[in-house]
N, C-alpha and C positions, 0 to 999 in steps of 0.2 A: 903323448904319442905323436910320433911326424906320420903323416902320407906323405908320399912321392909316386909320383908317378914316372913311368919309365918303359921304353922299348927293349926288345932285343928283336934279332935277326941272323940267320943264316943260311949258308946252302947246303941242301942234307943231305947224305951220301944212300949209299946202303948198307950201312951199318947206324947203329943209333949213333943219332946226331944230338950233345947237349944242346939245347935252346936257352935256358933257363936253369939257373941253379940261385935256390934262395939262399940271400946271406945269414951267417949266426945272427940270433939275438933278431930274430926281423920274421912277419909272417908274411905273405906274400897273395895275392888276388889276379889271376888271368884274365882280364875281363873278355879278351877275344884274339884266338890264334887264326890264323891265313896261311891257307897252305897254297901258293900258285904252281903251277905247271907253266913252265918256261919253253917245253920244247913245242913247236907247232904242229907239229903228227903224229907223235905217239901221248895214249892217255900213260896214267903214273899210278900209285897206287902208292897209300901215303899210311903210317902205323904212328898213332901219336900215343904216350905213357907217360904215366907218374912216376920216377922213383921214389918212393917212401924211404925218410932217409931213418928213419924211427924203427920201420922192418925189414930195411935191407931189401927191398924186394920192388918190382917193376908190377905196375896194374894198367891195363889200355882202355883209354879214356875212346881211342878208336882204332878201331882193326882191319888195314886192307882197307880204308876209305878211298874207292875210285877219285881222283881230281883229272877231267877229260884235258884234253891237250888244250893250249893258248885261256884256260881259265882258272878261277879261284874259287876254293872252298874255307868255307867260314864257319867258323866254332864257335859262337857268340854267346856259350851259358858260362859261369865264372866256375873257373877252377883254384881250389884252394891250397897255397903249400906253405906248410911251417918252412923254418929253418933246416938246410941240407936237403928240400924234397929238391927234386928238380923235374922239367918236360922236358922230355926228347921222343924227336920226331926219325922214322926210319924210312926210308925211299923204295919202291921196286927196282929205279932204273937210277943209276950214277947221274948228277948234273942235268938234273929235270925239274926240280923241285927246291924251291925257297920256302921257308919261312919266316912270317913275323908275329909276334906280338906284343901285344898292352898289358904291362902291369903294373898295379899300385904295390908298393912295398908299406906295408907298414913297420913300424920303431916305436 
């Protein structure tokens, strides 16, 4: 079995934004997602999910997590996805909010 280890990133809209989509044949370990707030005055209000690619279906990992304006919120428990799950992250407000995170893929 390889680990690897690997980022992704993006800027989330207000519709779900992929983050993360595990590849076939590979399980996959979130070790820590970062949600910042980019704008300096207004807070944001941030929806982060699993797709389950096994049941077709979205679970939230977080719901409406306020992230205040010019700051970062941290998800630091590990999140687990086989092959086809994927994270995506939903915005309140357009171009206010980035994401990144850390994951180990395993093979």
């Amino acid at each position: 079995m390889a680990n690897t280890f690997k980022n992704a990133a993006a800027a989330v809209g207000t519709s779900r934004t992929d983050i993360y989509t595990c590849p076939g044949a590979t399980a996959a370990v979130i070790h820590s997602v970062y949600l910042s707030n980019v704008d300096g005055v207004s807070s944001v209000d941030a929806t982060v999910e699993v797709y389950d690619g096994s049941g077709t279906a979205y679970f939230h990992i977080g719901k409406t997590l306020p992230v205040p304006a010019d700051s970062t919120l941290v998800l630091d428990k590990p999140i687990n996805l086989e092959a086809t799950d994927k994270l995506t992250v939903t915005a309140s407000a357009a171009s206010d909010l980035q994401c990144f995170i850390s994951v180990l893929e395993i093979t």
